[in-house]
PyMOL Python script that loads the backbone (N, CA, C, O; Angstrom):
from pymol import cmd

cmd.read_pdbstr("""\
ATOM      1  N   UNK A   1      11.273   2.103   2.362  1.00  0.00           N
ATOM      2  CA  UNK A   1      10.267   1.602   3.287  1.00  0.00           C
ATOM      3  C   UNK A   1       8.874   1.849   2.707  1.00  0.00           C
ATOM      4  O   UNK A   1       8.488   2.950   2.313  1.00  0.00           O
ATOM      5  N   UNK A   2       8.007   0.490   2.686  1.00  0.00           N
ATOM      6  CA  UNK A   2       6.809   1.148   2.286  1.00  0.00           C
ATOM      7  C   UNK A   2       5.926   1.565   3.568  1.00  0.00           C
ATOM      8  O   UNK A   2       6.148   1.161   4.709  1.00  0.00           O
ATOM      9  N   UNK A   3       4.777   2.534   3.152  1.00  0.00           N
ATOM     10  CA  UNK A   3       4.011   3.148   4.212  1.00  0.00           C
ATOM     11  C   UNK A   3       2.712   2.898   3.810  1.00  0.00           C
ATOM     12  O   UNK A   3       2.473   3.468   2.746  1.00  0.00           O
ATOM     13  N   UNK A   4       1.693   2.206   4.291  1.00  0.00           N
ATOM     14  CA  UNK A   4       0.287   2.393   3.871  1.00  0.00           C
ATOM     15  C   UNK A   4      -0.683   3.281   4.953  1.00  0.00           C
ATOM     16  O   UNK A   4      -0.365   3.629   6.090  1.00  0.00           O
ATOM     17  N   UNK A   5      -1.746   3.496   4.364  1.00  0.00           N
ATOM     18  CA  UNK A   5      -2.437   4.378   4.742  1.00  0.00           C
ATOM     19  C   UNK A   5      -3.255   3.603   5.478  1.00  0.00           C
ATOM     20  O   UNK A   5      -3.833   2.634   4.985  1.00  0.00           O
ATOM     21  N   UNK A   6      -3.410   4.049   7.046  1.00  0.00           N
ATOM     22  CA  UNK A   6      -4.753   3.278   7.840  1.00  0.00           C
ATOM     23  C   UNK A   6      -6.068   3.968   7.148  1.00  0.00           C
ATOM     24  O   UNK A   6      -7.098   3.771   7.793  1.00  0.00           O
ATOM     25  N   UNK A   7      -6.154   4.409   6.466  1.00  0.00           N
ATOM     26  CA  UNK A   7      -7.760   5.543   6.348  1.00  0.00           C
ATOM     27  C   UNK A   7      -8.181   4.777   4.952  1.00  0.00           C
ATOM     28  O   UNK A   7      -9.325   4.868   4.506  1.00  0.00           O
ATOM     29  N   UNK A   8      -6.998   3.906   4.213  1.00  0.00           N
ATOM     30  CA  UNK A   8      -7.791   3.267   3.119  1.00  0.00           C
ATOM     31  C   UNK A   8      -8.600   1.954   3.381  1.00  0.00           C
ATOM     32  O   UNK A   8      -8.532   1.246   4.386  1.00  0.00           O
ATOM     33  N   UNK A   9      -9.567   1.728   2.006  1.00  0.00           N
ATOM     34  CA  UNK A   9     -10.596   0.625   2.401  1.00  0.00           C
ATOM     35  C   UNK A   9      -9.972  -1.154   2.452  1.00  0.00           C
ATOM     36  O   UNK A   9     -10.392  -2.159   3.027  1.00  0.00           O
ATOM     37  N   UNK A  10      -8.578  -0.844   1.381  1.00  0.00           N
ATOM     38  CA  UNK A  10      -8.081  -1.948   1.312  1.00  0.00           C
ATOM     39  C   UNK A  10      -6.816  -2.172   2.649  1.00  0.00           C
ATOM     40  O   UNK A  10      -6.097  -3.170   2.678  1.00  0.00           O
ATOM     41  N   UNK A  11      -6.766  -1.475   3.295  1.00  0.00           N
ATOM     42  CA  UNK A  11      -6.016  -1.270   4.612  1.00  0.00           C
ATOM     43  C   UNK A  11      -5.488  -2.631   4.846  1.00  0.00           C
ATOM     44  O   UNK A  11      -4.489  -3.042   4.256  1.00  0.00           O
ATOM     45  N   UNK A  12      -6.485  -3.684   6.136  1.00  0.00           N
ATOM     46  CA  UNK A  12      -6.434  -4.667   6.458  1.00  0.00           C
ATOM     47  C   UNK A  12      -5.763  -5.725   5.492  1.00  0.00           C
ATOM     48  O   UNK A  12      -4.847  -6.455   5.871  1.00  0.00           O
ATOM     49  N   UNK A  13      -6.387  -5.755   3.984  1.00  0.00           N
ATOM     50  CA  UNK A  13      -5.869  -7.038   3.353  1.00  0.00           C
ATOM     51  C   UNK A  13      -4.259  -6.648   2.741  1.00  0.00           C
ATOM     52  O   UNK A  13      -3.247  -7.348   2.730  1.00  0.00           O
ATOM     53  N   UNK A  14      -4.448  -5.464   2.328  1.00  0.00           N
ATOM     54  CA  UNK A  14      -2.631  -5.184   2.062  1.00  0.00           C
ATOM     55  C   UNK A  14      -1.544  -5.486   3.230  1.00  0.00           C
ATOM     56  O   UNK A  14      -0.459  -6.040   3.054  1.00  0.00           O
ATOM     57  N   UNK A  15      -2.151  -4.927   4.659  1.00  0.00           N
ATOM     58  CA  UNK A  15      -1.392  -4.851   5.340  1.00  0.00           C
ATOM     59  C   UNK A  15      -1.006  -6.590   5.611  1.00  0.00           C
ATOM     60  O   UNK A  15       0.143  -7.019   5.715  1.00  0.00           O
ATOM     61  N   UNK A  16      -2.194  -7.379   5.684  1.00  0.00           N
ATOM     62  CA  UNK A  16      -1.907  -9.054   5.769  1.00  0.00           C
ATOM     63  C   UNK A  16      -1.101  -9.543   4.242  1.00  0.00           C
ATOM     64  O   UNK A  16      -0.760 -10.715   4.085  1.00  0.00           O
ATOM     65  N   UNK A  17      -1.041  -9.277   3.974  1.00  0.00           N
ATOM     66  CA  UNK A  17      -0.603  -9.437   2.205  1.00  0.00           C
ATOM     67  C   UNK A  17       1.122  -9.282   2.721  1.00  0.00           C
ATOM     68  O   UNK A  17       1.976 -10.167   2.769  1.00  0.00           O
ATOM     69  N   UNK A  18       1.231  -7.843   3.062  1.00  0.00           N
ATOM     70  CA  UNK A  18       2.209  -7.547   3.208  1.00  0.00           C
ATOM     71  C   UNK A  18       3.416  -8.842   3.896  1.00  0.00           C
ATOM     72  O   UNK A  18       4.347  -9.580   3.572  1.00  0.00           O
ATOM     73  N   UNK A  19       2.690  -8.487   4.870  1.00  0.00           N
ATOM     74  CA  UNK A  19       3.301  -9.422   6.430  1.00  0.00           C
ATOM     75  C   UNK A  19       3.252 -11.177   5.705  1.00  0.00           C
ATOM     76  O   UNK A  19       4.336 -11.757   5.653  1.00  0.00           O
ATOM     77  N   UNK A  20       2.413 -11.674   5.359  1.00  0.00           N
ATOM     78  CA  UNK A  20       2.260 -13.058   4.804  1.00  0.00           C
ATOM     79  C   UNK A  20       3.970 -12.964   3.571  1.00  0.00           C
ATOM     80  O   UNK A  20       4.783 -13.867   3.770  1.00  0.00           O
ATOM     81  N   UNK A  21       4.202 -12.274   2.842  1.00  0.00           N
ATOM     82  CA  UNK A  21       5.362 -12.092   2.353  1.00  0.00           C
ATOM     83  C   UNK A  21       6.476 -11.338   2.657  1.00  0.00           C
ATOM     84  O   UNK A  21       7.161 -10.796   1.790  1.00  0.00           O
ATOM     85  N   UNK A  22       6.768 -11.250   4.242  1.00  0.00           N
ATOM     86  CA  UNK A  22       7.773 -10.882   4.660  1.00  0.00           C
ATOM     87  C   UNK A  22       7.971  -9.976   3.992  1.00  0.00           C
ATOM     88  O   UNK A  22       9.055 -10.041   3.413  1.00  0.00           O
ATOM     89  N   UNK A  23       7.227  -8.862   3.737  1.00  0.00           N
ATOM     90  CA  UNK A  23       7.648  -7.339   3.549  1.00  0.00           C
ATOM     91  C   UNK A  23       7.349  -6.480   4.599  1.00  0.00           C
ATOM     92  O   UNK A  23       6.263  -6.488   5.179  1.00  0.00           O
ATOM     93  N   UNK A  24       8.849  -5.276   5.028  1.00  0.00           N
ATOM     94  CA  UNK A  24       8.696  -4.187   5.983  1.00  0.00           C
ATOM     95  C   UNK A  24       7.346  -3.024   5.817  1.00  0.00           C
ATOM     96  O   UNK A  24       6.893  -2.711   4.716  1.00  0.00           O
ATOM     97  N   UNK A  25       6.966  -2.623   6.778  1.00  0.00           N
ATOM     98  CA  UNK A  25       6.189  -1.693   6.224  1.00  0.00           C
ATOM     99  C   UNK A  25       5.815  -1.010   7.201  1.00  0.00           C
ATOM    100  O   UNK A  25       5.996  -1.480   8.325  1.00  0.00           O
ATOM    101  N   UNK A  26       5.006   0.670   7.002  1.00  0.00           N
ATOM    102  CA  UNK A  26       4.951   1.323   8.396  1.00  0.00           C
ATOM    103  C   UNK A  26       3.280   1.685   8.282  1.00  0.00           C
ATOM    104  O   UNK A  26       2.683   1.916   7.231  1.00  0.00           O
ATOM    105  N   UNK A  27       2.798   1.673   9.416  1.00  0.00           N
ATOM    106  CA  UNK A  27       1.322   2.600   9.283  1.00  0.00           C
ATOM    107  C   UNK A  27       1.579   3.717   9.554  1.00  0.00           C
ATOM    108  O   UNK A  27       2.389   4.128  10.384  1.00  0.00           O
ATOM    109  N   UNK A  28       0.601   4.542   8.564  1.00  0.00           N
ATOM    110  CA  UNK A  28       0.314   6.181   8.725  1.00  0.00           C
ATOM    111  C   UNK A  28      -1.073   6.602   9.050  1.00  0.00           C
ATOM    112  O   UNK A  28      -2.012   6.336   8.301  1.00  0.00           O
ATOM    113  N   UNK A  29      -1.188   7.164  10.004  1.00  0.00           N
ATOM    114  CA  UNK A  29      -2.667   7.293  10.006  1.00  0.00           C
ATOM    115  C   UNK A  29      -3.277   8.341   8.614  1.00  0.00           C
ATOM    116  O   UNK A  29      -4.476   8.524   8.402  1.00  0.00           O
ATOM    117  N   UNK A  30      -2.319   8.850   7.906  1.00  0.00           N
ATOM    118  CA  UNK A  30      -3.017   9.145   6.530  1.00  0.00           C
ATOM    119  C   UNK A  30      -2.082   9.723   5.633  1.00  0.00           C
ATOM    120  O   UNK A  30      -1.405  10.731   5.836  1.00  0.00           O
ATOM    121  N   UNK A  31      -2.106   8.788   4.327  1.00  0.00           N
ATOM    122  CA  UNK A  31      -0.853   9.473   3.507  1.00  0.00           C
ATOM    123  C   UNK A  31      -1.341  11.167   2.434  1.00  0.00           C
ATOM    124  O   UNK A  31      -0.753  11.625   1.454  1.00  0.00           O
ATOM    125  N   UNK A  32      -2.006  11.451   2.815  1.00  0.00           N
ATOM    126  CA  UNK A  32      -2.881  12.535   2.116  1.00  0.00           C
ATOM    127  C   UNK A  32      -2.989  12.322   0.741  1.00  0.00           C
ATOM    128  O   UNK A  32      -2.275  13.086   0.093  1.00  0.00           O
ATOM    129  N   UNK A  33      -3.691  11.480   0.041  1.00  0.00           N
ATOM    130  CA  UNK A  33      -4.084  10.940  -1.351  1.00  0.00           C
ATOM    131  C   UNK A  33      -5.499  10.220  -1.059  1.00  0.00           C
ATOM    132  O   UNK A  33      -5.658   9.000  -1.095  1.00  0.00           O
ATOM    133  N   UNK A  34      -6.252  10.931  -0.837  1.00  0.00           N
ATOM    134  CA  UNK A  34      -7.477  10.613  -0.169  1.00  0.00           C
ATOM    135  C   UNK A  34      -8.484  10.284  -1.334  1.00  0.00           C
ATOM    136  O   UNK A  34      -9.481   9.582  -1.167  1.00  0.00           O
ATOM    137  N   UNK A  35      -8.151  10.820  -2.444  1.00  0.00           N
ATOM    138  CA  UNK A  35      -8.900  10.398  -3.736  1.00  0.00           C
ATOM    139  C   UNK A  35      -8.486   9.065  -4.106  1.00  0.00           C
ATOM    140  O   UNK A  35      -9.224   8.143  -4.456  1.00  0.00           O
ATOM    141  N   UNK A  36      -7.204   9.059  -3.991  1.00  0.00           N
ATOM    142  CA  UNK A  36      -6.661   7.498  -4.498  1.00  0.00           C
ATOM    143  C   UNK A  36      -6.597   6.504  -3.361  1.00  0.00           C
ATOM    144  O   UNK A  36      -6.449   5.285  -3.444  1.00  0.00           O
ATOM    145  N   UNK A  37      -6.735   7.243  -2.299  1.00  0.00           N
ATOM    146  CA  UNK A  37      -6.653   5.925  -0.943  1.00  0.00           C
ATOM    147  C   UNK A  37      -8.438   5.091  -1.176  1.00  0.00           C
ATOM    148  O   UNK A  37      -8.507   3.862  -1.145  1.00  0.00           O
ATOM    149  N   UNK A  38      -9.683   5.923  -1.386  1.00  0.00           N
ATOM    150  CA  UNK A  38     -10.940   5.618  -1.864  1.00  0.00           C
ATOM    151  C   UNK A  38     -10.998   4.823  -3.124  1.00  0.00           C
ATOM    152  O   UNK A  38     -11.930   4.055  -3.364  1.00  0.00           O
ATOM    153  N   UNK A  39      -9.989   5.018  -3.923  1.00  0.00           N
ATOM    154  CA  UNK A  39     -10.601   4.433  -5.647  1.00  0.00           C
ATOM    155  C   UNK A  39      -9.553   3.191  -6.083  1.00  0.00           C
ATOM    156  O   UNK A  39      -9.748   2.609  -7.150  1.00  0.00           O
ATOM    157  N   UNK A  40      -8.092   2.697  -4.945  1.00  0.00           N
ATOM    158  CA  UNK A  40      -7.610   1.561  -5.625  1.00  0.00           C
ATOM    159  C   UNK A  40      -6.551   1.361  -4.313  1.00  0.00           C
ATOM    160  O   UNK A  40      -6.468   2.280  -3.498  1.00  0.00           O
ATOM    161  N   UNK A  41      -5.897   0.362  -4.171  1.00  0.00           N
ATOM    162  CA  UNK A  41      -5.110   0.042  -3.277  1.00  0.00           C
ATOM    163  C   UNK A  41      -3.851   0.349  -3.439  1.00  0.00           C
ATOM    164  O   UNK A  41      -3.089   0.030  -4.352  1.00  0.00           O
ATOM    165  N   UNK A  42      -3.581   1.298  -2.050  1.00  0.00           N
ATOM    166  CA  UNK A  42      -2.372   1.891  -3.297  1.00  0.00           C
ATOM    167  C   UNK A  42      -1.387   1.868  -1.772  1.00  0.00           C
ATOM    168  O   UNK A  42      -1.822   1.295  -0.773  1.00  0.00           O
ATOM    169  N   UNK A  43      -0.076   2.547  -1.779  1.00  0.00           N
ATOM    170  CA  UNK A  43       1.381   2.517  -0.794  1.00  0.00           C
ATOM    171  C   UNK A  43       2.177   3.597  -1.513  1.00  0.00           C
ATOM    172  O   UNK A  43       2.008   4.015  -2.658  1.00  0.00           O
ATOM    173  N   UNK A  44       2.962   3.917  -0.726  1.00  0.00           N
ATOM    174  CA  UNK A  44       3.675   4.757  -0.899  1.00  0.00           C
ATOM    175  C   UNK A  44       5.360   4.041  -0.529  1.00  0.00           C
ATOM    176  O   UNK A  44       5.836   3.914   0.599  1.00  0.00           O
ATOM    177  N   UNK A  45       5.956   3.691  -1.722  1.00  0.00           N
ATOM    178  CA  UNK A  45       7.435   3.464  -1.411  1.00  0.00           C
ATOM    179  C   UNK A  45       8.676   4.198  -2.574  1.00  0.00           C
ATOM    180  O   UNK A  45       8.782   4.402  -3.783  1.00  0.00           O
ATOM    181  N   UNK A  46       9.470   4.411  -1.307  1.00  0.00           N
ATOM    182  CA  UNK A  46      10.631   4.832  -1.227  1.00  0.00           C
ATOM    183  C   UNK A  46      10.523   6.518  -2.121  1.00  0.00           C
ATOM    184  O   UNK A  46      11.112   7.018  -3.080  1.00  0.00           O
ATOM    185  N   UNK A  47       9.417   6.970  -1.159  1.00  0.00           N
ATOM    186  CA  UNK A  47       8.819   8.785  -1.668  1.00  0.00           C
ATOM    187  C   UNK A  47       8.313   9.000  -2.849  1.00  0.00           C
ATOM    188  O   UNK A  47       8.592  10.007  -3.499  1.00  0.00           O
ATOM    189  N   UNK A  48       7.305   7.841  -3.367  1.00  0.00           N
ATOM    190  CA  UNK A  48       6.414   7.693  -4.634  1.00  0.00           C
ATOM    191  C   UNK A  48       5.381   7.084  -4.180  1.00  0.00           C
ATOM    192  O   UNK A  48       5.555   6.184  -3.358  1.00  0.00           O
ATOM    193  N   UNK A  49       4.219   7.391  -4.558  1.00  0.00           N
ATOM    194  CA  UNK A  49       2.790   6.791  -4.302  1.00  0.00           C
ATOM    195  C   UNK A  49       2.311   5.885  -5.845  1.00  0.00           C
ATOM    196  O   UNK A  49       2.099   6.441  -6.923  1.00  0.00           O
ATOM    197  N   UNK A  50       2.200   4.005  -5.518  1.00  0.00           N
ATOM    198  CA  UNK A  50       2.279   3.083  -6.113  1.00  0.00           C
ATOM    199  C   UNK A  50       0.741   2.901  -6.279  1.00  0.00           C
ATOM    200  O   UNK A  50       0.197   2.686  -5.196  1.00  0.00           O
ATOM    201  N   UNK A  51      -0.056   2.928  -7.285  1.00  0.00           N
ATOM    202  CA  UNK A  51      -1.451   2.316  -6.710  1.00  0.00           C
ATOM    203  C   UNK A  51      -1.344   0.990  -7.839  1.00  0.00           C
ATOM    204  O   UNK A  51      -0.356   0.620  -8.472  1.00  0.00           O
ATOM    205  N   UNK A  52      -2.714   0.442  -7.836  1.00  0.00           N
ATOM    206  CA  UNK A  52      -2.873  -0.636  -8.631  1.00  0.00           C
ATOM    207  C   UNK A  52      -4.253  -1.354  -9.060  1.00  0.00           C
ATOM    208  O   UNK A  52      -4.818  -0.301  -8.763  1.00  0.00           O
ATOM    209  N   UNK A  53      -5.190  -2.081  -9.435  1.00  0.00           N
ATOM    210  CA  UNK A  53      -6.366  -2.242  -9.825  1.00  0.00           C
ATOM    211  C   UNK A  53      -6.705  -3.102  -8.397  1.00  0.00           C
ATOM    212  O   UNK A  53      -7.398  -2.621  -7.501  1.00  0.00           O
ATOM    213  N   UNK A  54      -6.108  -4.434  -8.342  1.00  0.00           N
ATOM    214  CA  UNK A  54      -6.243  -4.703  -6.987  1.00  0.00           C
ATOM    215  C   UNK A  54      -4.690  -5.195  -6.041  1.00  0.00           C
ATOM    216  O   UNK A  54      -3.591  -5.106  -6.588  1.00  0.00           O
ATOM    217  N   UNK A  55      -4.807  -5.577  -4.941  1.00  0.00           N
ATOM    218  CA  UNK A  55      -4.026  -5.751  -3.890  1.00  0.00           C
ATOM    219  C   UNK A  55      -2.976  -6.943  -4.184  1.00  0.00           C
ATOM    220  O   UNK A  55      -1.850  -7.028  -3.693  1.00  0.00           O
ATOM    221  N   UNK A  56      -3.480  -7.701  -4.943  1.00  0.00           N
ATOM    222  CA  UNK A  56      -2.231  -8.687  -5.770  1.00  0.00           C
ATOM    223  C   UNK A  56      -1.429  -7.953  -6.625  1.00  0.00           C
ATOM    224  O   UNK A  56      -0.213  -8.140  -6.686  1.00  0.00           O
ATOM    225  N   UNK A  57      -1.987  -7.171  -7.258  1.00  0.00           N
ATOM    226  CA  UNK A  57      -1.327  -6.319  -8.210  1.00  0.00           C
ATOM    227  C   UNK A  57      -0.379  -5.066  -7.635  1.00  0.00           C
ATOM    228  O   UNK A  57       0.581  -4.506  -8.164  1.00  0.00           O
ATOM    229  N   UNK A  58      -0.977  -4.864  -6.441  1.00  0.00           N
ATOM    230  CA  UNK A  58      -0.659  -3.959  -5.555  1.00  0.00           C
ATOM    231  C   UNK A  58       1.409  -4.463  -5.180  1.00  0.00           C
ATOM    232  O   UNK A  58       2.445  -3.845  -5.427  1.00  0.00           O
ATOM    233  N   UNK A  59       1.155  -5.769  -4.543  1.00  0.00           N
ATOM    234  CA  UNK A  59       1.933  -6.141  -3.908  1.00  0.00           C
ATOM    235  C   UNK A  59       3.396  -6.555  -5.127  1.00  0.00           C
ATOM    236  O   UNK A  59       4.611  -6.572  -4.929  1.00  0.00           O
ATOM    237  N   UNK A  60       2.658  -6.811  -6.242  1.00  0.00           N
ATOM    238  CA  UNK A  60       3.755  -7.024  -7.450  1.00  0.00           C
ATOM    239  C   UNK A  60       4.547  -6.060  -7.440  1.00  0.00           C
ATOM    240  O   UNK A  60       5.763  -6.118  -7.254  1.00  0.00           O
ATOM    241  N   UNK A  61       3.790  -4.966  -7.672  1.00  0.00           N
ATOM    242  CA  UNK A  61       4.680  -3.546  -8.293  1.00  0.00           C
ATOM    243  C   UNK A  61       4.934  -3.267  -6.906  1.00  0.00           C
ATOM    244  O   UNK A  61       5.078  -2.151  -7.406  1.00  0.00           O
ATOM    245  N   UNK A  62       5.111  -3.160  -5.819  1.00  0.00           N
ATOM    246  CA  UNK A  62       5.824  -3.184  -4.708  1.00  0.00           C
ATOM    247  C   UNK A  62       7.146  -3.972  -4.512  1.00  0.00           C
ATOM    248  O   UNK A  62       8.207  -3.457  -4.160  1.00  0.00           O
ATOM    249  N   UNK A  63       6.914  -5.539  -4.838  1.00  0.00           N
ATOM    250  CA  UNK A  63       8.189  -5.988  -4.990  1.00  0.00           C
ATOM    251  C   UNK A  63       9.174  -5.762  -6.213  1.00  0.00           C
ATOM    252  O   UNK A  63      10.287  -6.257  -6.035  1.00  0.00           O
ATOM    253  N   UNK A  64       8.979  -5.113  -7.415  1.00  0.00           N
ATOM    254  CA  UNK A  64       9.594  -5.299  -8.382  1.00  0.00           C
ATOM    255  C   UNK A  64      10.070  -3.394  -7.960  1.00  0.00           C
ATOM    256  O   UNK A  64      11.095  -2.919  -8.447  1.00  0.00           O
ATOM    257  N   UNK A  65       9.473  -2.845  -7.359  1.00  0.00           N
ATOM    258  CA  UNK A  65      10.145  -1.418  -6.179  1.00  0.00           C
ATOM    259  C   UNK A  65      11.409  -1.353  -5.924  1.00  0.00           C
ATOM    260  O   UNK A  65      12.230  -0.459  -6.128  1.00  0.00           O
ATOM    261  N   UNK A  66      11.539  -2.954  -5.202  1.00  0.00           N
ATOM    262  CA  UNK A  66      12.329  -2.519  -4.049  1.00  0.00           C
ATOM    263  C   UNK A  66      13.877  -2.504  -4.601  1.00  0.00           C
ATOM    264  O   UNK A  66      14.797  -2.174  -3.851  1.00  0.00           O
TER     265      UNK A  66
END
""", "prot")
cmd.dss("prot")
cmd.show_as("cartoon", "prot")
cmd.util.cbc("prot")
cmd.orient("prot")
């Protein structure tokens, strides 16, 4: 399951990203990676924290995850 962080800046567009490609996913109100939730768009799946340069890139290495 992936989990994103409500406290990051890219929050909103991952989470629409997500949902637009029929991927599951949970909100956390904070995954405690507060340096990396500030500096890139990042998720946490299946008990590993994924980041990436941006949110397209984000969502790749998420599907190639699962």
């Amino acid at each position: 399951m992936i989990k994103l962080c409500k406290s990051s800046e890219s929050y909103k567009e991952i989470s629409k990203t997500l949902k637009d490609n029929n991927m599951e996913f949970e909100h956390k109100k904070c995954l405690g990676k507060c340096g990396l939730c500030h500096d890139h768009p990042f998720a946490k799946s299946h008990g590993k924290f994924i980041s990436a340069d941006s949110v397209e890139k984000l969502i790749k290495k998420l599907k190639e995850d699962k």
